[in-house]
C-alpha positions as CSV (number, residue, x, y, z in Angstrom):
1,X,0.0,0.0,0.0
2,X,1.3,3.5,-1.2
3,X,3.1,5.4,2.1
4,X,0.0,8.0,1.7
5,X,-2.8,5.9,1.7
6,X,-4.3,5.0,5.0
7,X,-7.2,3.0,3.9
8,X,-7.7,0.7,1.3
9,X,-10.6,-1.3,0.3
10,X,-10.8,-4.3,-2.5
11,X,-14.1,-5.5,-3.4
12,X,-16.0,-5.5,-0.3
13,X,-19.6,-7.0,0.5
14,X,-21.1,-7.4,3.4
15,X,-24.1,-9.3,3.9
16,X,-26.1,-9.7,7.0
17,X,-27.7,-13.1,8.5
18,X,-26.6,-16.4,6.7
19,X,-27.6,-17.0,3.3
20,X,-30.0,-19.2,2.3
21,X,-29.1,-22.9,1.2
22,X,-29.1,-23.6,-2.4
23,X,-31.0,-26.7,-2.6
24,X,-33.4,-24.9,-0.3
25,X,-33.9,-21.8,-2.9
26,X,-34.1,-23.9,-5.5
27,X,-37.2,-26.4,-3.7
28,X,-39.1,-23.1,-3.5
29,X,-38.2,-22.0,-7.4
30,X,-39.8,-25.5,-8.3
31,X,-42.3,-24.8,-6.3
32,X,-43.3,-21.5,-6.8
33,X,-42.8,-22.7,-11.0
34,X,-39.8,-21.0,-11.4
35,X,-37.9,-24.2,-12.8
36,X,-34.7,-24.2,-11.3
37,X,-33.6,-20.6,-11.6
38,X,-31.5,-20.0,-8.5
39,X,-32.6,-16.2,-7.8
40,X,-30.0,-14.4,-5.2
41,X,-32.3,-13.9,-2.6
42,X,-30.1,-12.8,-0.3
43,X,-30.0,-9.1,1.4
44,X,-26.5,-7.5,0.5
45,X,-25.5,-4.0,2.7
46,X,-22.2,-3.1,1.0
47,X,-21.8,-4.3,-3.3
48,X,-18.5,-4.5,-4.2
49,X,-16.9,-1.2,-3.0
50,X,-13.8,0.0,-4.0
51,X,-11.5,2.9,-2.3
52,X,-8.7,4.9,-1.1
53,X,-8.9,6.9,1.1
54,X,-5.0,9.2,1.8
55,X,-3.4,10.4,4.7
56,X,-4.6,13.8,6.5
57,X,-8.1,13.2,3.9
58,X,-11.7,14.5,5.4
59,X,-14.0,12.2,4.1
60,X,-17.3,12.7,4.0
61,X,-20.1,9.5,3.0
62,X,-23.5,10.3,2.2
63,X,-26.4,8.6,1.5
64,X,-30.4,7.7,2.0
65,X,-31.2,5.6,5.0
66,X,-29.9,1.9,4.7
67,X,-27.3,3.0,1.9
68,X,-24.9,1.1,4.0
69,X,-23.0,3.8,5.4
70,X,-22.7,3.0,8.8
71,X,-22.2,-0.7,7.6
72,X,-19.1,0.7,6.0
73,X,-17.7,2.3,9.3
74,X,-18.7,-1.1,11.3
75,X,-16.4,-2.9,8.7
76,X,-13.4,-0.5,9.0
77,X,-14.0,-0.2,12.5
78,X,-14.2,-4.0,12.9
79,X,-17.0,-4.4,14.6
80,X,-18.2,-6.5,11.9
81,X,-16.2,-8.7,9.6
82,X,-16.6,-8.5,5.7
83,X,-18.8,-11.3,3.7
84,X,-16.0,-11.0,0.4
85,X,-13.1,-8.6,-0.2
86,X,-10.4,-7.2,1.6
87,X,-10.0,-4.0,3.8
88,X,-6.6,-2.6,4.8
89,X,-6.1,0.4,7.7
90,X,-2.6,1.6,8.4
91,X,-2.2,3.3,12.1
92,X,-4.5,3.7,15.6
93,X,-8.5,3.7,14.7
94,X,-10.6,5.5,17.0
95,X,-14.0,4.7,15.8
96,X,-17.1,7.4,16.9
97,X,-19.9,5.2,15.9
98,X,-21.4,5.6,19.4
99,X,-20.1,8.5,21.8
100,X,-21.4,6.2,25.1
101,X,-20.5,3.0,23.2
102,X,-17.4,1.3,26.5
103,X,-18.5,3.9,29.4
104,X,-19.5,2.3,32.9
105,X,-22.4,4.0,34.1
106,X,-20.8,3.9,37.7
107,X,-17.6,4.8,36.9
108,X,-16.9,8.7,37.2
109,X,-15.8,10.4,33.9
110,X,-12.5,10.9,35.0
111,X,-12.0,6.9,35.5
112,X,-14.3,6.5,32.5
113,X,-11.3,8.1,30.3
114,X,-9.0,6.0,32.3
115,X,-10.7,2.9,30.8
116,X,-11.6,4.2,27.3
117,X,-7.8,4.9,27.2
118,X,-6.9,1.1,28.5
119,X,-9.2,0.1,25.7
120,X,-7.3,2.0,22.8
121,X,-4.0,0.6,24.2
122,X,-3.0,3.8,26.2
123,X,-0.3,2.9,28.3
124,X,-1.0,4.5,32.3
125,X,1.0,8.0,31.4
126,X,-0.2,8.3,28.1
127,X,-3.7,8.7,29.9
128,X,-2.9,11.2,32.8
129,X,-1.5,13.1,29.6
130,X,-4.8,13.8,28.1
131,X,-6.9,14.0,31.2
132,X,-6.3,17.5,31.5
133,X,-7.3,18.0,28.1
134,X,-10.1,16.0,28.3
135,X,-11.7,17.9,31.2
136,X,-10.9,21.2,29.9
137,X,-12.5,19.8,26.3
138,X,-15.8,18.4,27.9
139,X,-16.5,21.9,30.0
140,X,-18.4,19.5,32.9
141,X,-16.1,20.8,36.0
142,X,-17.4,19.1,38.6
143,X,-19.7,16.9,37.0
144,X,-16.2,15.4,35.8
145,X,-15.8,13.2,39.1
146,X,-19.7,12.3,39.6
147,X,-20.7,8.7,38.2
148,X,-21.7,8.9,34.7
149,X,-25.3,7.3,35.3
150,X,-26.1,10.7,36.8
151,X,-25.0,12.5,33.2
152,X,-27.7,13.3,30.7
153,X,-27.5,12.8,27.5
154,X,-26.0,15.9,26.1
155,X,-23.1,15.6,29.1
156,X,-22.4,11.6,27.7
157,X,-22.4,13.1,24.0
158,X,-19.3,15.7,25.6
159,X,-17.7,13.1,27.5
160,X,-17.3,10.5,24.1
161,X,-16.2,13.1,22.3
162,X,-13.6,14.1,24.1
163,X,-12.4,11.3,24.8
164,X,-12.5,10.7,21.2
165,X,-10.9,13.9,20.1
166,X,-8.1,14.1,22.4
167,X,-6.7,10.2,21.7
168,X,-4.0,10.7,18.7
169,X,-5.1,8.7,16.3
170,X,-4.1,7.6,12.7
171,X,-8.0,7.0,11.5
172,X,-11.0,8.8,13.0
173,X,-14.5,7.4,12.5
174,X,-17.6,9.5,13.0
175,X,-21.1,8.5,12.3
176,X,-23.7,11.2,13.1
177,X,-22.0,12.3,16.2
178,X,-20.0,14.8,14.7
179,X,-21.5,17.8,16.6
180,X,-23.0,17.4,20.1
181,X,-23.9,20.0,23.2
182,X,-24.8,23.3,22.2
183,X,-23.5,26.2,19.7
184,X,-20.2,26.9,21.7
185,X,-19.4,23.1,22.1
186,X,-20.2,22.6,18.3
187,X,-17.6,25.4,17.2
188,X,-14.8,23.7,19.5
189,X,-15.6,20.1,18.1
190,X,-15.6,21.5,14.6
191,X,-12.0,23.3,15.5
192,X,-10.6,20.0,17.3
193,X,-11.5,18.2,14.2
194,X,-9.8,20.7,12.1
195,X,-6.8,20.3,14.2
196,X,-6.7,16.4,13.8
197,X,-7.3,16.8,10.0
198,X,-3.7,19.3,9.9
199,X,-1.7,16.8,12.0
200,X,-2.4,14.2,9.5
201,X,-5.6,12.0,10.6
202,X,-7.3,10.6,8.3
203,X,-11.4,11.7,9.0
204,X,-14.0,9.5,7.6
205,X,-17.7,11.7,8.7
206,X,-21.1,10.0,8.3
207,X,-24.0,12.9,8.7
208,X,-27.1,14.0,7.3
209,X,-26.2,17.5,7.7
210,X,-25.0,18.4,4.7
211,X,-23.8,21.5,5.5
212,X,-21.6,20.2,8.3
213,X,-20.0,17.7,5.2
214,X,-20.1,20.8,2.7
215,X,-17.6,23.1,5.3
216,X,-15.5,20.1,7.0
217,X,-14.6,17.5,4.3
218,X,-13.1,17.9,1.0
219,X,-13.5,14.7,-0.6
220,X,-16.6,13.0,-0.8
221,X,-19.0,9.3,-2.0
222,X,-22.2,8.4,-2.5
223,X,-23.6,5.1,-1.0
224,X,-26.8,3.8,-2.6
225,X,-28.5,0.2,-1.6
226,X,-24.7,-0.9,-0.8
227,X,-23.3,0.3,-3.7
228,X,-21.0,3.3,-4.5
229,X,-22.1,5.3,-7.0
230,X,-20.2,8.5,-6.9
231,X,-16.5,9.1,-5.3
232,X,-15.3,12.7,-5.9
233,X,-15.3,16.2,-4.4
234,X,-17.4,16.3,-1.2
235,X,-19.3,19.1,-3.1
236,X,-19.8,16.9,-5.7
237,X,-21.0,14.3,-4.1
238,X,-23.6,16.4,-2.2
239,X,-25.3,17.5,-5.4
240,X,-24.9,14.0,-6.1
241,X,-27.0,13.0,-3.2
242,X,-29.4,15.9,-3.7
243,X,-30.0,14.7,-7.2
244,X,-30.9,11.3,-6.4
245,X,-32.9,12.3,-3.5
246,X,-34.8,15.1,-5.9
247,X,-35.3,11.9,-8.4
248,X,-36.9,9.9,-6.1
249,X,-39.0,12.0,-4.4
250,X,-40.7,13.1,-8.2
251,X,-41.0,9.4,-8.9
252,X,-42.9,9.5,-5.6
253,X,-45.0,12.6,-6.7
254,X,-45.6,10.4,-10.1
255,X,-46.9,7.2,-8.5
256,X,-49.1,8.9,-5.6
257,X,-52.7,9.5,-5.9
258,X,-53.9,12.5,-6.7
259,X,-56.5,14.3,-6.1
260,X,-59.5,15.3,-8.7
261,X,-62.4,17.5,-8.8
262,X,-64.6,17.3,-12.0
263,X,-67.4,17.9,-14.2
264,X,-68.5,17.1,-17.5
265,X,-67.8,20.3,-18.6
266,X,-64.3,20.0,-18.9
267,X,-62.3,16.9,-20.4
268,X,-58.3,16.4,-19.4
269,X,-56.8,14.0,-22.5
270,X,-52.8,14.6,-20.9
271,X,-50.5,17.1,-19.8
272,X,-46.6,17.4,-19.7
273,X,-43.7,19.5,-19.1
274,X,-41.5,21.0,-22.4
275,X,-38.6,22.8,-22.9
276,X,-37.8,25.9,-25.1
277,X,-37.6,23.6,-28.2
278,X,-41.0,22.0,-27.5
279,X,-39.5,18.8,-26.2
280,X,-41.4,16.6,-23.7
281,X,-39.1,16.7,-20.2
282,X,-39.3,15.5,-16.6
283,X,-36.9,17.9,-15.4
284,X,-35.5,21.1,-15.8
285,X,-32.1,22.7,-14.8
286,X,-32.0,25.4,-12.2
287,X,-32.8,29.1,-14.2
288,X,-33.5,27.6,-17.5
289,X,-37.5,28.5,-18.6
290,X,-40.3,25.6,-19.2
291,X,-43.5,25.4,-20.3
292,X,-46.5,23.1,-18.7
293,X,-49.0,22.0,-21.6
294,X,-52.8,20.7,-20.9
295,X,-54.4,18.8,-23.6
296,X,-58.3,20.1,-22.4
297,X,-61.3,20.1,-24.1
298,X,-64.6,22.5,-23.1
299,X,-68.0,21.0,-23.0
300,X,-70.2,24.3,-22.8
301,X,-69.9,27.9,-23.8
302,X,-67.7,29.9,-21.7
303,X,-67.3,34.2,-22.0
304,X,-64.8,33.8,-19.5
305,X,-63.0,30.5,-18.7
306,X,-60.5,30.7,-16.1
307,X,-57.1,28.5,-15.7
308,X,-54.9,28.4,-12.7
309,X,-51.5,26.7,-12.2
310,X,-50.0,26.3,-8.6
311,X,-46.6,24.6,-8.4
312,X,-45.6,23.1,-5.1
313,X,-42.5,21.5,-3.8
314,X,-42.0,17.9,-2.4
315,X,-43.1,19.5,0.9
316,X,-46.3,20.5,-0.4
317,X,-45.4,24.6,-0.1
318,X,-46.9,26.6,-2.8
319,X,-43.6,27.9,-4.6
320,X,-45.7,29.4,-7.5
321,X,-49.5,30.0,-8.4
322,X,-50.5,31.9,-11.9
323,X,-54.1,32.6,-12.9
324,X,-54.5,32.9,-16.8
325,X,-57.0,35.9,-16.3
326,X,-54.4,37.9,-14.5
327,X,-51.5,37.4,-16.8
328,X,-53.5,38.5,-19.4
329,X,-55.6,35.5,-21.3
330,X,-58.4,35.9,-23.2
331,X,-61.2,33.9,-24.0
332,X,-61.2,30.4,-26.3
333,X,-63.2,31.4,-29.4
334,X,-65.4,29.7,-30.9
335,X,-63.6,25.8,-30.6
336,X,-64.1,23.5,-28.1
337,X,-60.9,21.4,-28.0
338,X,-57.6,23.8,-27.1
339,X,-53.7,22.6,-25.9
340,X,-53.6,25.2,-22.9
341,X,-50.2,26.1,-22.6
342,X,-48.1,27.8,-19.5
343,X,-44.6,29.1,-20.1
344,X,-42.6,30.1,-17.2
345,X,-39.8,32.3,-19.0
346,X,-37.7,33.1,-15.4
347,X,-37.2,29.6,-13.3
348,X,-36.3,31.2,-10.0
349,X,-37.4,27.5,-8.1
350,X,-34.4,25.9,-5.9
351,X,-33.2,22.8,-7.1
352,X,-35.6,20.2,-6.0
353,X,-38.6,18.0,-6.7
354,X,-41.8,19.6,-7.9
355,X,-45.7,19.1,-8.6
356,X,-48.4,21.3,-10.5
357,X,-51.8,21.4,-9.4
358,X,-54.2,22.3,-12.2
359,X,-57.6,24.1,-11.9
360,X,-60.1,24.7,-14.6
361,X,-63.0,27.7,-13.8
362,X,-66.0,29.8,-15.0
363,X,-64.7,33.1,-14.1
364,X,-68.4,34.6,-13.9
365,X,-69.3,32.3,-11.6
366,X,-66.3,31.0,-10.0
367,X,-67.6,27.7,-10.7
368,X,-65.1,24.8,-10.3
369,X,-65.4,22.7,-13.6
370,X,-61.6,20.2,-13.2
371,X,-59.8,20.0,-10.5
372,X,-56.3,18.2,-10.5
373,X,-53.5,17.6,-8.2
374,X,-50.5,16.5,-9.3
375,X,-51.2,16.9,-13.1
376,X,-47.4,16.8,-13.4
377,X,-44.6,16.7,-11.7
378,X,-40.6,17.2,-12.6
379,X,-37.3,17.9,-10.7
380,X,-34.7,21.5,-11.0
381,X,-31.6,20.0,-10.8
382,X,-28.2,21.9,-11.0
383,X,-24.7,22.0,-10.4
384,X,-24.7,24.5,-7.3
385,X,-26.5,23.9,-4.2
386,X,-30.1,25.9,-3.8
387,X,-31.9,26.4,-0.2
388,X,-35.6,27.3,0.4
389,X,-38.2,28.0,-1.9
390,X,-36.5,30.4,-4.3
391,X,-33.2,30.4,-6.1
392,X,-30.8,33.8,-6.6
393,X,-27.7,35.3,-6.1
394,X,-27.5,38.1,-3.3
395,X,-24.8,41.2,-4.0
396,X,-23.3,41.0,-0.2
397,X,-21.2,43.9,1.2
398,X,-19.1,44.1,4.3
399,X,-19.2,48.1,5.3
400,X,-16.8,49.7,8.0
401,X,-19.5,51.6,10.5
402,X,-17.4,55.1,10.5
403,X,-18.1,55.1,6.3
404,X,-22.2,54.4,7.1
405,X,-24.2,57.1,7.2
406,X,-26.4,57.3,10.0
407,X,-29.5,59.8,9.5
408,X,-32.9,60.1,11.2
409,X,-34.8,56.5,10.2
410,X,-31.1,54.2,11.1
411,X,-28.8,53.2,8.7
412,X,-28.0,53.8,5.5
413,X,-26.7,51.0,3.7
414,X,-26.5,52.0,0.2
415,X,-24.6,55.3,0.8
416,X,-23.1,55.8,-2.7
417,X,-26.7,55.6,-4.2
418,X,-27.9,58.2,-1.7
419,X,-25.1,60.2,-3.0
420,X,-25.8,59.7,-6.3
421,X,-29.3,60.7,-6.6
422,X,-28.5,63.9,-4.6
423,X,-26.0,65.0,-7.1
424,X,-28.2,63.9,-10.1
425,X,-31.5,65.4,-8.6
């Protein structure tokens, strides 16, 4: 193994339980008419990964639930043995699957990181070393020399951690226990990490905060049902995630069952999204326009029909709602059957999964005549990362307070514009 690399996996699986027997799978083929087609039954957590992972690297593993990405950390922690492959680690692990995982409840924290540090091989005066800095790290003073059954939670989060933190070690692994206690506690774990990244540790982070794995690590992969499907920049790997997340929540939107309000008085034959070249889509990318089309047909003479679009996200929020008499649409003439079609020239949404929710009116009446939710539904993808409802860039300024000009309603923080429009006016 290269001097640089720290962690090498060949081929892993892991598979859980025992598998089942052959001859057994194959009675039940017979049985079930299946011939004698042996079907691999059995429930795989990690498919054949591959990876290096180098010295002083912050790596951070993402993924849905049951991706396999604490399965991975079991493995290189050892905690559980592979099914196939081969997994090398060069130097001390110190694995943070579980920040209580080895205290004794009536032990005091001081002797707990006595016997934490037996565990890891600590010799007696390589303990009392780090004691000090334990109990300055963990901020319980005198909480430190009280059995540990009267902690709560939040003090046996602080008490792992530093323990974990303060042990020089060659391969840290972290599984959603990366930021425990409250703001101040967060911002020294965050720094400590830092610290053990520059010294040379090799970080391996598990979290579904993405924006903990966005600022800490700079490499990144993507687990999905035990398989690795990305292995790049963390960033990349992020939009990665978001993707396939965004994907499977419109596939979701697709498959559910939607609501309907109608009449005879309006017909829906179909409905899809299209693109500025009149292409049929299922998603669009973050700021370019799209259009939604309605194949409808009208049963009775309407002066004034009415249309409405609403657009919500996978959270059901409105994002968007348009109402084709207020943007400016006149009535149908003298045919019956129309393609209705919406274009949405500036795509401000955030990358993420969407639905539209139709409605068909009598605007003299306000008479419902087709109700739809759901009548499509598509994804905004992109390459940068999007939070909230709406998407856009913000023009930020940093101003010393002597150059702002304070008058009588506050601040002013556009002072050159002021200054402008009193020379100009």
């Amino acid at each position: 193994m290269s001097n640089d690399v720290t962690i090498r996996i060949d081929g892993l699986w892991k598979r859980y339980g025992l598998p089942f027997p052959r001859f057994l799978r194959k009675g039940l083929n017979l049985i079930k008419g299946r011939g004698f087609a042996c079907e691999d039954d059995d429930r795989w957590a990690l498919k054949d990964i591959n990876l290096e992972v180098r010295r002083g690297e912050t790596l951070g593993i993402v993924g849905r639930n049951g991706a396999g990405k604490s399965t991975l950390l079991k493995v290189l922690a050892g905690v559980t043995a592979p099914t196939k492959g081969r997994v090398e680690i060069i130097g001390r692990i110190f694995p943070m699957i579980e920040l209580n995982a080895g205290l004794n409840t009536e032990l005091t924290g001081r002797e707990n990181v006595r016997l934490l540090g037996a565990i890891m091989g600590l010799s007696s005066s390589e303990v009392e070393r780090i004691l000090p800095d334990v109990e300055d790290f963990t901020e319980l003073g005198d909480w430190f020399d009280q059995p540990v059954r009267m902690y709560s939670s939040g003090m046996l989060s602080r008490l792992g951690f530093g323990v974990a933190v303060n042990i020089k070690s060659d391969v840290v692994l972290i599984d959603e226990t990366f930021a425990v206690g409250d703001l101040k506690f967060q911002n020294k774990s965050f720094a400590k990490v830092k610290e053990m990244r520059e010294s040379g540790a090799t970080i391996l982070l598990v979290s579904h905060s993405l924006e903990t794995l966005q600022f800490v690590a700079k490499s990144g992969i993507l687990l999905e049902n035990g398989s690795l499907l990305f292995n790049g920049s963390a960033l990349k790997a992020i939009n990665a995630y978001e993707t396939l997340v965004f994907h499977s929540e419109q596939k979701r939107l697709e498959h559910r069952v939607r609501s309907r309000i109608t009449s005879e008085d309006v017909n829906i034959f179909g409905a899809r999204l299209f693109d500025e070249k009149g292409d049929t889509i299922t998603e669009v990318s973050a700021g370019r326009p799209f259009g939604i089309e309605v194949d409808l047909q009208i049963n009775r003479d309407l002066d004034h029909p009415m249309f409405s679009l609403g657009i919500l996200n996978a959270a059901g929020i409105l994002c968007k709602w348009n109402v084709s008499k207020e943007d400016g649409l006149v009535g149908p003439g003298p045919q019956n059957h129309y393609i209705l079609r919406a274009w949405y020239p500036e795509n401000r949404l955030s990358t993420g999964a969407y639905e539209a929710h139709f409605a068909a009116r009598d605007a003299a009446s306000f008479e419902t005549l087709e109700r739809i939710a759901g009548i499509v539904s598509f994804s905004v993808t992109g390459p940068e990362r999007s939070r909230g409802i709406v998407r856009g860039k913000v023009d930020w300024r940093l101003i010393p307070f002597d150059e702002v000009k304070v008058n009588s309603t506050g601040l002013d923080l556009c002072p050159e514009s002021r200054v402008e429009e009193s020379t100009t006016g």
